[in-house]
C-alpha positions, 0 to 999 in steps of 0.5 A: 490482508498483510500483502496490502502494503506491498500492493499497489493500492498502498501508494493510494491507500498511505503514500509513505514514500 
């Protein structure tokens, strides 16, 4: 899943901002 990082879930998932 390469969209993973730009959906929502990346905030939970690595919060790297």
């Amino acid at each position: 899943m390469e969209m993973q990082e730009f959906v929502p879930n990346n905030l939970s998932a690595r919060p790297n901002h």
